[in-house]
C-alpha positions as a Markdown table, in Angstrom:
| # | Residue | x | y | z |
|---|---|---|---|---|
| 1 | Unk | 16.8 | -0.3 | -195.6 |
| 2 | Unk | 19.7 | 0.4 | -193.4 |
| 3 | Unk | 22.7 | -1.3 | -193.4 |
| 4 | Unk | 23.3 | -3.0 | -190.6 |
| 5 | Unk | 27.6 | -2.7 | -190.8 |
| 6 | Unk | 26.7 | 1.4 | -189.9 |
| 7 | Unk | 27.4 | 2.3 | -186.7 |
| 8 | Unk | 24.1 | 3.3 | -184.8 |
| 9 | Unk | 25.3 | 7.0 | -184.6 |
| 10 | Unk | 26.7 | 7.0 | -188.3 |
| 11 | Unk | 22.9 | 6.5 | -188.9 |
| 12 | Unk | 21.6 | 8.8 | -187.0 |
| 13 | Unk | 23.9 | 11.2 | -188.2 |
| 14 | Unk | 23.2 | 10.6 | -192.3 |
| 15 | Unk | 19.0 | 11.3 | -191.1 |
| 16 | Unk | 20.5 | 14.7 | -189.1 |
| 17 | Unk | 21.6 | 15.7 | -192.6 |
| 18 | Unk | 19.0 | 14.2 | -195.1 |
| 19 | Unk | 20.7 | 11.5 | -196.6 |
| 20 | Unk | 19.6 | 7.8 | -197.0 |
| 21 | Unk | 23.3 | 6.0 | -197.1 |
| 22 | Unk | 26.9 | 7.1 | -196.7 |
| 23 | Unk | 28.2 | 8.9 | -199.9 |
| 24 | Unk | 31.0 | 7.4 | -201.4 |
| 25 | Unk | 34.2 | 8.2 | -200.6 |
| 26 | Unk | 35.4 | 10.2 | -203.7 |
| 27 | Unk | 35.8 | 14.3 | -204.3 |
| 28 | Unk | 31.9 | 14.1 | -205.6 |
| 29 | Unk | 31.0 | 12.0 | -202.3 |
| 30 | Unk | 32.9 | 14.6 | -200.1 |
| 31 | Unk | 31.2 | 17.7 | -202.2 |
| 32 | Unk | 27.6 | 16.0 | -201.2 |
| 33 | Unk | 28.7 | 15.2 | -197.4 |
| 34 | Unk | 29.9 | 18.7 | -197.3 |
| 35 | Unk | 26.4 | 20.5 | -199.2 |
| 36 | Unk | 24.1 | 18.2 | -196.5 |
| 37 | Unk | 25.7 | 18.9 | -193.4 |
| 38 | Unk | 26.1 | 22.9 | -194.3 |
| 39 | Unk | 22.4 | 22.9 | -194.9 |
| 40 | Unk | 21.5 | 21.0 | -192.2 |
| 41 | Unk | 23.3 | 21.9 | -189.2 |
| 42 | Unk | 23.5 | 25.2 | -188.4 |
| 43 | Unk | 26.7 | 27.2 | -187.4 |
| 44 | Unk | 26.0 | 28.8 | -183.9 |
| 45 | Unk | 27.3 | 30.1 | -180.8 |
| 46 | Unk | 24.6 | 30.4 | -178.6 |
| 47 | Unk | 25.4 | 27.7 | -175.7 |
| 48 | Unk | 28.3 | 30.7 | -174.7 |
| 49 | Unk | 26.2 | 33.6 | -174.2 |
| 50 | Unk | 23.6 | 30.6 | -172.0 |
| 51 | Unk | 26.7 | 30.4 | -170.3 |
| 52 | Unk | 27.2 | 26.5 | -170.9 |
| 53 | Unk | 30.1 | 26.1 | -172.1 |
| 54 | Unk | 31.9 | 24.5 | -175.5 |
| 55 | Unk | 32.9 | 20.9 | -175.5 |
| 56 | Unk | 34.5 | 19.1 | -178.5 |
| 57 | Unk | 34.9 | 15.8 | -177.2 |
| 58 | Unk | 33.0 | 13.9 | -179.6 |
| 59 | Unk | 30.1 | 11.9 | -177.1 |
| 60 | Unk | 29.4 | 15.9 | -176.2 |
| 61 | Unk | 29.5 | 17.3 | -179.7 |
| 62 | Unk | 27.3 | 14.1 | -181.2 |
| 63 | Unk | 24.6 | 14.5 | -178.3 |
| 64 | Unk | 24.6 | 18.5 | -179.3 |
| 65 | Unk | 24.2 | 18.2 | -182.7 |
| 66 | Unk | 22.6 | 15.1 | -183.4 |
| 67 | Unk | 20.8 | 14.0 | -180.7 |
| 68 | Unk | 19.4 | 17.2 | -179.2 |
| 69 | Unk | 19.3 | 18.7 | -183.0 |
| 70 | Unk | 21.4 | 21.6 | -181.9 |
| 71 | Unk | 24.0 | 23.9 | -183.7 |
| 72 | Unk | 27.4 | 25.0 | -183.2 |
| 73 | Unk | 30.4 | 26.9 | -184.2 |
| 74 | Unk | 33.8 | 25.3 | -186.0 |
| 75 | Unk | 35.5 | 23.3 | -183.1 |
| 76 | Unk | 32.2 | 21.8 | -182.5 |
| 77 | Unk | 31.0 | 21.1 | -186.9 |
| 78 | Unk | 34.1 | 19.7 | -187.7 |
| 79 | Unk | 35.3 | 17.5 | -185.1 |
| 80 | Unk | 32.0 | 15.8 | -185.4 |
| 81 | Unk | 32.2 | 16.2 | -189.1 |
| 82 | Unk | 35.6 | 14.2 | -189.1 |
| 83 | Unk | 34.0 | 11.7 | -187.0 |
| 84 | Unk | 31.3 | 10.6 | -189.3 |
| 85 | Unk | 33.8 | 10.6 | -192.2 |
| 86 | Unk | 36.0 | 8.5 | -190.7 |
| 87 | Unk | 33.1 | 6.2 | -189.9 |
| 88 | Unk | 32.5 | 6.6 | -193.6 |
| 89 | Unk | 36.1 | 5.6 | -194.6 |
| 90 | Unk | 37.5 | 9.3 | -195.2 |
| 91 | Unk | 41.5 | 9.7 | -194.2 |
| 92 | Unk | 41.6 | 13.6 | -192.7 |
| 93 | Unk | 43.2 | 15.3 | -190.1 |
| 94 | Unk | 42.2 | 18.8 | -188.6 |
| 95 | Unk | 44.2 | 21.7 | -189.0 |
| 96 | Unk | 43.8 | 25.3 | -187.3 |
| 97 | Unk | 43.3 | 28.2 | -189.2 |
| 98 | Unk | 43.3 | 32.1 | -188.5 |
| 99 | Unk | 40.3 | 33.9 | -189.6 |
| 100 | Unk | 40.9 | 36.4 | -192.3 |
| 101 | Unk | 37.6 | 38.6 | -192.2 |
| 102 | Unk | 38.5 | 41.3 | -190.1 |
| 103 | Unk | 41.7 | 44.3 | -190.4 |
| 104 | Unk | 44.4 | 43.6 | -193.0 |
| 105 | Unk | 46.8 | 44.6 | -190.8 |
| 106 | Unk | 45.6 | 42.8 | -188.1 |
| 107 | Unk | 47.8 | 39.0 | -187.3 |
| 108 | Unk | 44.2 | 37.1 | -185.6 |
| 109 | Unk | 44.8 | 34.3 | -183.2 |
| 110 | Unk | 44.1 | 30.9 | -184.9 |
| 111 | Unk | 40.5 | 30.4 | -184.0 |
| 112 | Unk | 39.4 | 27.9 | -186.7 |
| 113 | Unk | 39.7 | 24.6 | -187.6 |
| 114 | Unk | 39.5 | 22.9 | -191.1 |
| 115 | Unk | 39.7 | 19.6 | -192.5 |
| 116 | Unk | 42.8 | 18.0 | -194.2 |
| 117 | Unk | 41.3 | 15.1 | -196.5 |
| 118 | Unk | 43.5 | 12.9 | -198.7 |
| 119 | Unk | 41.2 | 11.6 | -201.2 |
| 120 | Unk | 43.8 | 8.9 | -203.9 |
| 121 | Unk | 46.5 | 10.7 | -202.7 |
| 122 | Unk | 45.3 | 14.4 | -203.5 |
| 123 | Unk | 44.9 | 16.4 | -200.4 |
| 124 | Unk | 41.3 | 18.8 | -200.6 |
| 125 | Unk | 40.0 | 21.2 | -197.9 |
| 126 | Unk | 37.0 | 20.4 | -196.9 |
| 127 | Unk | 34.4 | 23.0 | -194.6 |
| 128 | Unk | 31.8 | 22.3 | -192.6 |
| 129 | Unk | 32.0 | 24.6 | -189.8 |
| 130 | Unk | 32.7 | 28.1 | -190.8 |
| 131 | Unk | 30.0 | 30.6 | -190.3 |
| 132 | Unk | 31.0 | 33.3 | -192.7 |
| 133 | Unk | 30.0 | 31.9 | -196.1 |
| 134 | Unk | 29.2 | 28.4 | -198.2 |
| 135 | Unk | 32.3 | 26.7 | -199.2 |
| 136 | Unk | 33.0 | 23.9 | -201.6 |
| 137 | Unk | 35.9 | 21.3 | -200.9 |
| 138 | Unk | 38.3 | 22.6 | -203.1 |
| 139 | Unk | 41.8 | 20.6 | -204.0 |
| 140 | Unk | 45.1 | 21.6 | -202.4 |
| 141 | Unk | 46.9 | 23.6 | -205.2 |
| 142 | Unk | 47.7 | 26.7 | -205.6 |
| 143 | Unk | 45.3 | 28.3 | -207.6 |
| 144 | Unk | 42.8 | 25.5 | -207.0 |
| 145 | Unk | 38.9 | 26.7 | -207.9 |
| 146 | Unk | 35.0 | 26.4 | -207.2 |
| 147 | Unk | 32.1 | 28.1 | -207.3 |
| 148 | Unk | 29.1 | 27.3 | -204.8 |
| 149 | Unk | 25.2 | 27.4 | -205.1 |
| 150 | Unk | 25.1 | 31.0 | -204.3 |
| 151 | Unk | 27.2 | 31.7 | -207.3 |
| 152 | Unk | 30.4 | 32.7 | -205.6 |
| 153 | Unk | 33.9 | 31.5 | -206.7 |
| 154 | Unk | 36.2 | 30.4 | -204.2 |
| 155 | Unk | 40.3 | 29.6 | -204.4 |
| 156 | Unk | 43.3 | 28.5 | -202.5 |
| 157 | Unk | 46.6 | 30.3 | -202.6 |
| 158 | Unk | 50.0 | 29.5 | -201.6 |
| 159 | Unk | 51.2 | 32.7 | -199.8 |
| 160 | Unk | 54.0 | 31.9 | -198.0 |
| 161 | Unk | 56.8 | 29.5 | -196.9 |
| 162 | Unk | 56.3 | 27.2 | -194.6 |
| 163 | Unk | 55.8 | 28.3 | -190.7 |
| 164 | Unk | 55.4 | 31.9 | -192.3 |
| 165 | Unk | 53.0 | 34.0 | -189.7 |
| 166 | Unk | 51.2 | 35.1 | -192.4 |
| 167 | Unk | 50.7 | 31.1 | -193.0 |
| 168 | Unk | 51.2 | 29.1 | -196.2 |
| 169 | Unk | 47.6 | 28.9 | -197.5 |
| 170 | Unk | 45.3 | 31.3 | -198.1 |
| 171 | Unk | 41.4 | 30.8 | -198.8 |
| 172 | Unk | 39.6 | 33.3 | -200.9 |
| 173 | Unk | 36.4 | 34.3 | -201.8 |
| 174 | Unk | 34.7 | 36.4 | -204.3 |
| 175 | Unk | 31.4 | 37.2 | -204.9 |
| 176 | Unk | 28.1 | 38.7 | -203.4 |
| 177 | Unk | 27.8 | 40.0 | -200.3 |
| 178 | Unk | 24.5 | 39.1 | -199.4 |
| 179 | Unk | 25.4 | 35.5 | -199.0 |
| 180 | Unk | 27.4 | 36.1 | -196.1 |
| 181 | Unk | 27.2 | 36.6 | -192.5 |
| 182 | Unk | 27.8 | 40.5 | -193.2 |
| 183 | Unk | 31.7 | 40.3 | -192.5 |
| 184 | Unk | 32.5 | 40.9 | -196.0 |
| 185 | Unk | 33.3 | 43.9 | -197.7 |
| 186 | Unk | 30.6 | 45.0 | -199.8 |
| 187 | Unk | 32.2 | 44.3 | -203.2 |
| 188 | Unk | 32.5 | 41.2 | -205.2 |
| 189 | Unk | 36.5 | 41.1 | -205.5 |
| 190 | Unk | 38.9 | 38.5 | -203.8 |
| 191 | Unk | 38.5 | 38.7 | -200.1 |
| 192 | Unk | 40.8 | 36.5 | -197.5 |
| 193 | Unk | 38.8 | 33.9 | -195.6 |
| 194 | Unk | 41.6 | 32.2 | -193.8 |
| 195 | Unk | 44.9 | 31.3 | -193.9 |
| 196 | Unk | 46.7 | 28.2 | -192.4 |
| 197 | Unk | 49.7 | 25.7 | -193.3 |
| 198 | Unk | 49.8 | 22.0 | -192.9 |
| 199 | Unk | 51.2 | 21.5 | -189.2 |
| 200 | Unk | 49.9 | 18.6 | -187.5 |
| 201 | Unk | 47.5 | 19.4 | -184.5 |
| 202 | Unk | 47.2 | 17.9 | -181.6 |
| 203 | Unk | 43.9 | 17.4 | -179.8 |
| 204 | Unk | 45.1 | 19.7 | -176.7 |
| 205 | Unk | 45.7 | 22.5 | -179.4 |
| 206 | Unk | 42.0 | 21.8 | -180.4 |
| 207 | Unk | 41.0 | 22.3 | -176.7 |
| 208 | Unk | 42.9 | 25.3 | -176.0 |
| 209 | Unk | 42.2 | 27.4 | -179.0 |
| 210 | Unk | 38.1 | 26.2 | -178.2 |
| 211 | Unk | 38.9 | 27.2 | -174.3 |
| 212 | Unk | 40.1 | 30.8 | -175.7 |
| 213 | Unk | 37.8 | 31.6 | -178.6 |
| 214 | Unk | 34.7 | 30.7 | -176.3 |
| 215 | Unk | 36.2 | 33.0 | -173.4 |
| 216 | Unk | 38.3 | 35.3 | -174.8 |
| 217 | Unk | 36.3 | 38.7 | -173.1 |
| 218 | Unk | 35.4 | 41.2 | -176.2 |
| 219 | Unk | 35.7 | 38.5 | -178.7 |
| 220 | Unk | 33.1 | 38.0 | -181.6 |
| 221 | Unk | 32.0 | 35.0 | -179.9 |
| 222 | Unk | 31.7 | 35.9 | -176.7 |
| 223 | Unk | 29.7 | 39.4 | -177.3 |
| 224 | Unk | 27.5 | 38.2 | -180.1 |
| 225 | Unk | 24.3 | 36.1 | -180.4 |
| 226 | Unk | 25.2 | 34.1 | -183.5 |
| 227 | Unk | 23.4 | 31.8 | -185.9 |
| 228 | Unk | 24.0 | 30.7 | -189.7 |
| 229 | Unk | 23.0 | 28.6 | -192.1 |
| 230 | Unk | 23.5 | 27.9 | -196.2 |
| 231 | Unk | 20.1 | 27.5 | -198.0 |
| 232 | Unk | 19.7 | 26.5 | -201.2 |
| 233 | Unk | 20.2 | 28.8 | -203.7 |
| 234 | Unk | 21.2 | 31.2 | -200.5 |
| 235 | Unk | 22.4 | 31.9 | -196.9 |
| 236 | Unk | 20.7 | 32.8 | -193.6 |
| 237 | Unk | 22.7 | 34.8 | -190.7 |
| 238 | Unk | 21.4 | 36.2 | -187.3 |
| 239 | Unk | 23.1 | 38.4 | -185.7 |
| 240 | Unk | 21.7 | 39.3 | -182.0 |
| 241 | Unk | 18.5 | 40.6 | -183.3 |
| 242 | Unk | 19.4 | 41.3 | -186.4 |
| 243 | Unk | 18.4 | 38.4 | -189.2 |
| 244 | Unk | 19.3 | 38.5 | -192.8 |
| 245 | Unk | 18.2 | 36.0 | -195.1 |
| 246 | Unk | 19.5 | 36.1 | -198.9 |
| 247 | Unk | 18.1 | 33.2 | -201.5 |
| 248 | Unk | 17.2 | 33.3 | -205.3 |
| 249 | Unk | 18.8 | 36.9 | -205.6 |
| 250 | Unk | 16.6 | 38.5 | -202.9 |
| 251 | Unk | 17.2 | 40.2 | -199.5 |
| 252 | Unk | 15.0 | 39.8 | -196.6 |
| 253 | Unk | 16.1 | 42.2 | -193.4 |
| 254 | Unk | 14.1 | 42.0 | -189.9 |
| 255 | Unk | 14.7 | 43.0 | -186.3 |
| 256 | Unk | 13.6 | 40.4 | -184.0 |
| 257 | Unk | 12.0 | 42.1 | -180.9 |
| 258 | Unk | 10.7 | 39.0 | -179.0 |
| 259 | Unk | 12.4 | 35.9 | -177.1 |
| 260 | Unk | 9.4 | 34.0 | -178.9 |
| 261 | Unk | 10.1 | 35.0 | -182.0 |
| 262 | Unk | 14.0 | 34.4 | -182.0 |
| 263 | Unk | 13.2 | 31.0 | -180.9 |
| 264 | Unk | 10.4 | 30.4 | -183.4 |
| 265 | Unk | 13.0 | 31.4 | -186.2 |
| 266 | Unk | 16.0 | 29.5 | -184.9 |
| 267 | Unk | 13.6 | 26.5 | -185.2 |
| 268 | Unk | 11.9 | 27.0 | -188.6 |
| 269 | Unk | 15.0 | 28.6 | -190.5 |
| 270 | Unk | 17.9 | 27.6 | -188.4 |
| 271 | Unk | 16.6 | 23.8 | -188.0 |
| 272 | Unk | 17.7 | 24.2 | -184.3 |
| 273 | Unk | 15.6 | 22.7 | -181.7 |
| 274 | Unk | 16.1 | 26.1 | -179.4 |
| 275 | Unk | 12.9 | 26.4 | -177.0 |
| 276 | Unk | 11.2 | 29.9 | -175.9 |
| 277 | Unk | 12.7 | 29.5 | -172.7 |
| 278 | Unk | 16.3 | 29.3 | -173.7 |
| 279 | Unk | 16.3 | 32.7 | -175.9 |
| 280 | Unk | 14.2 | 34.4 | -172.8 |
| 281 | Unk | 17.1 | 33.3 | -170.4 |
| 282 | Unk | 19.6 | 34.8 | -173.4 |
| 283 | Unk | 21.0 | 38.1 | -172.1 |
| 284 | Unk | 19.7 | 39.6 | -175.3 |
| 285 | Unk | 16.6 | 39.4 | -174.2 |
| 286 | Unk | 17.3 | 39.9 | -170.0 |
| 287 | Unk | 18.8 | 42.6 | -170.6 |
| 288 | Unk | 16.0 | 44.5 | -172.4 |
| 289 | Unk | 13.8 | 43.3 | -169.2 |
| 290 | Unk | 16.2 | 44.5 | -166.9 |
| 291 | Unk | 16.0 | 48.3 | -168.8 |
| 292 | Unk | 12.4 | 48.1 | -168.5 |
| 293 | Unk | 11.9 | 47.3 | -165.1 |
| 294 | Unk | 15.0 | 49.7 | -164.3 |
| 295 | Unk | 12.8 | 52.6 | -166.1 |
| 296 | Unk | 10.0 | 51.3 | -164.3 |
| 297 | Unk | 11.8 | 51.8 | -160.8 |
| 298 | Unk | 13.5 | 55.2 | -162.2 |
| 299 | Unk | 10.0 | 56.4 | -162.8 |
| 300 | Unk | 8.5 | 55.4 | -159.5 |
| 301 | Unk | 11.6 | 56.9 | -157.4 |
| 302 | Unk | 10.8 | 60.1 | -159.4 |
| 303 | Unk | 6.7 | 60.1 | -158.9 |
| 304 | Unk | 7.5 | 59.3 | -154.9 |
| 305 | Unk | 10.0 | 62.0 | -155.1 |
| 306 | Unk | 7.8 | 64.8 | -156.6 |
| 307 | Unk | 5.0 | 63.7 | -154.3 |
| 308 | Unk | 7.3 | 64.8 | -151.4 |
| 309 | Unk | 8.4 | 67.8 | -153.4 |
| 310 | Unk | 4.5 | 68.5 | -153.4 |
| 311 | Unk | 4.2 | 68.3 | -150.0 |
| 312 | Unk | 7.3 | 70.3 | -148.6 |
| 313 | Unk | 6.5 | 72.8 | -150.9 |
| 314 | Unk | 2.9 | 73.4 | -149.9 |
| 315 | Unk | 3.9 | 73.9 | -146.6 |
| 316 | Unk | 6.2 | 76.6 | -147.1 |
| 317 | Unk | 3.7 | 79.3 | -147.6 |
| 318 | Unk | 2.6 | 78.5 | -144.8 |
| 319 | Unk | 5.9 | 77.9 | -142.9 |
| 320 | Unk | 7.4 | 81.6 | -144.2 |
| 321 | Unk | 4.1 | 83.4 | -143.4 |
| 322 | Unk | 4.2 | 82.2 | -139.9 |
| 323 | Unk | 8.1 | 83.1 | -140.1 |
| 324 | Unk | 7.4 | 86.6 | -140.6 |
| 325 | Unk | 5.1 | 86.6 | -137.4 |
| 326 | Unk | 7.7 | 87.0 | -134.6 |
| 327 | Unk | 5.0 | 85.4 | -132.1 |
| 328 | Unk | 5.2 | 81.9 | -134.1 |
| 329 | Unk | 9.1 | 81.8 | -135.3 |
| 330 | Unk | 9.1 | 78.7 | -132.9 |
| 331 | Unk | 6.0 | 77.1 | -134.0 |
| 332 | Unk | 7.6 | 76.9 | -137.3 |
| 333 | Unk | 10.9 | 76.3 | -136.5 |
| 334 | Unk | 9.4 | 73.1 | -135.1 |
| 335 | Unk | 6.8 | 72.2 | -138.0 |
| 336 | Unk | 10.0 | 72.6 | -140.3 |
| 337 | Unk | 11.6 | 69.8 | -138.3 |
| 338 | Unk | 9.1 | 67.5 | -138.1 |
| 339 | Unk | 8.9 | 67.4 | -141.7 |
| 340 | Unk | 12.2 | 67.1 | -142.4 |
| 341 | Unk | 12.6 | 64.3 | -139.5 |
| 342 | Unk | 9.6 | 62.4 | -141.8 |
| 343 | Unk | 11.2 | 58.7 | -141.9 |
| 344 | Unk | 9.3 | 58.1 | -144.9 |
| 345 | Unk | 10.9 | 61.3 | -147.1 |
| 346 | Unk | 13.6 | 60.8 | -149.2 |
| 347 | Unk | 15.6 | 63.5 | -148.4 |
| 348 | Unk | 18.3 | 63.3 | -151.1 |
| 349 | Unk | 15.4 | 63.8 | -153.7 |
| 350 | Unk | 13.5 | 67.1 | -151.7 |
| 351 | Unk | 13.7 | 70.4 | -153.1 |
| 352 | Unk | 14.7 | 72.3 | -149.7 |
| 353 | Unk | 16.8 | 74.6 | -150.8 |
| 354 | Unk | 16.3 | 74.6 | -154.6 |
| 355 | Unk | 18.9 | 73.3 | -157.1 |
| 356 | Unk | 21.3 | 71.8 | -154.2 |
| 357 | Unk | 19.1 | 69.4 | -154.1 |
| 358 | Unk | 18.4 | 68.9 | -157.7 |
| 359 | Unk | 22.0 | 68.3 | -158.2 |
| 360 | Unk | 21.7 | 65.7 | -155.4 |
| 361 | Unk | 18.8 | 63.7 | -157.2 |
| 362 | Unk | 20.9 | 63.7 | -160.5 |
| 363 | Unk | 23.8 | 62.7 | -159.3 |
| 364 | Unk | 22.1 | 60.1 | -157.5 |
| 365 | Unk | 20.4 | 58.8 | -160.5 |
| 366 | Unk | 23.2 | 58.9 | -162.4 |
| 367 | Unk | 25.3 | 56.7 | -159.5 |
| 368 | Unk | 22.0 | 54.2 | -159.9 |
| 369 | Unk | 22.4 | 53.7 | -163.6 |
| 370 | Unk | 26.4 | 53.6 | -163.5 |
| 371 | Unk | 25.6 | 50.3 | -161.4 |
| 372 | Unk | 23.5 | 49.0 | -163.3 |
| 373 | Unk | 25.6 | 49.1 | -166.0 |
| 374 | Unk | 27.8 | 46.8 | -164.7 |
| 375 | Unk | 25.5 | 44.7 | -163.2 |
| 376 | Unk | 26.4 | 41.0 | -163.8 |
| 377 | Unk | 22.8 | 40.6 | -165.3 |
| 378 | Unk | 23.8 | 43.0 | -168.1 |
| 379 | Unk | 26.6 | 40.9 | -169.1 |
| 380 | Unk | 26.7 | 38.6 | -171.9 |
């Protein structure tokens, strides 16, 4: 029986995830919070290639990924996560975080946000929103360590001095590659997650750092299709057309060819409720119509082009025999014209005068498929 002290969207919430009552509010509470909502709730980015938009106010991010029993990526998972732990009785605070997964050398933008929670006066981390990996919510000490379902080992670092670019914290994680979203190196060493230090964030810093890692041109998230989820005993990633799915210590690789059957999967594997409409109107899957029907329209220019081909060229036996006749040089001076003045040839794609004019078709073409390259409809 419900209790009737939750709020009605604390309740809705705890079905979302698959758990009858609040958990309590202790590290082993927060470990099962964290463990329902991972494998629950999906990590995905696909509202920003439909063009929709982000919004982390938390009405929008409740009716996303409650209501409408959608997905989404860390600004989205953890401000409602920190929601529905407060409504639990959690103390936390968000913090932002720079994503450690790509270049060494590389100093990323702080892109993520994670979850300060002060649990009897111990601050933890605690993760419900990053795509790369499972983690557990691991205590704030240096050197502090878990392991997760999919047997890797995870700990926290202190790297630096406060306000340090490099940042004060780092999260590390070590173990098999398969259970990630295919960003890690393919070796079961350390490997950086993210770093961050303990400045308080305000909720314009939120919105900003959403605003550019949802429209930041050439970015991750703005040129991928992206969808991930912990199982149990594994993980799930899908990247454009690409899905890898890793549980009980096998790996299962497919290419998704079909709007239909990216949608199907999102639904069964993901838990998203993603229609067949919305991955047809995905410019993963546009953009492979758009190649057919430009190959479609390549081929027809081409068949309409050697049809006229066929046609000059039958008549110019017929045009250079009367040409050597002196008594009909006019006659087919004049059929010459006519055929050439045909409305209905295309006269950049008629071999007249031999490989002039095949240069002209083939630079043609290659002007058409220059613009459809950049064709807004290509873009994602």
């Amino acid at each position: 029986m419900t209790d009737p002290r939750l709020s009605a969207n604390l309740v809705a919430y705890l079905a979302r995830i698959g758990l009858d009552a609040p958990p309590p509010v202790t590290p082993e509470g927060l470990g099962a919070l964290l463990a329902a909502h991972r494998r629950n709730i999906a990590f995905e980015n696909l509202d920003i290639p439909l063009g929709r938009g982000i919004r982390i106010n938390g009405d929008s991010v409740f009716d996303k990924l409650v209501t409408r029993r959608r997905g989404g990526y860390c600004f989205e998972q953890n401000r409602l996560l920190a929601d529905m732990m407060h409504a639990i009785g959690f103390e936390l605070r968000p913090l932002l975080a720079r994503v450690r997964l790509g270049p060494p050398d590389l100093v990323p933008v702080r892109s993520h946000v994670t979850l300060l929670v002060t649990l009897d006066g111990t601050s933890w981390i605690a993760e419900g929103g990053f795509g790369g990996s499972d983690l557990p919510a691991l205590p704030l000490m240096d050197g502090a360590m878990d392991t997760s379902p999919d047997g890797a080992s995870h700990r926290l670092r202190k790297v630096g001095e406060v306000g340090a670019l490099a940042g004060e914290w780092l999260l590390e994680r070590a173990g098999p590659h398969t259970t990630t979203d295919g960003r890690a190196q393919p070796h079961e060493d350390w490997q950086p997650q993210y770093s961050f230090d303990l400045a308080y964030v305000a909720p314009d810093d939120l919105e900003q750092c959403n605003h550019w890692t949802s429209t930041r041109p050439q970015t991750r998230f703005t040129t991928l299709n992206i969808a991930s989820i912990v199982l149990d005993g594994g993980f799930a990633s899908m990247v454009d057309r690409t899905l890898t799915v890793h549980r009980n210590g096998e790996k299962f690789v497919d290419e998704i060819t079909e709007s239909a059957q990216y949608a199907g999967t999102l639904r069964s594997l993901f838990r998203l409720d993603f229609s067949d409409a919305e991955a047809e109107a995905l410019p993963l899957f546009r953009q492979s119509k758009q190649v057919v029907a430009d190959e479609d329209q390549t081929h027809g220019a081409e068949h309409r082009a050697d049809k006229a081909r066929r046609r000059i060229g039958f008549a110019r036996p017929v045009l250079a025999d009367e040409a050597q006749n002196d008594a009909t040089d006019d006659r087919a001076a004049k059929a010459q014209k006519d055929a050439l003045d045909n409305p209905h040839v295309d006269l950049t794609r008629i071999e007249i005068a031999g490989e002039d004019a095949d240069h002209e078709t083939d630079q043609t073409d290659a002007e058409h498929f220059t613009h459809i390259s950049i064709s807004p409809d290509e873009g994602g």
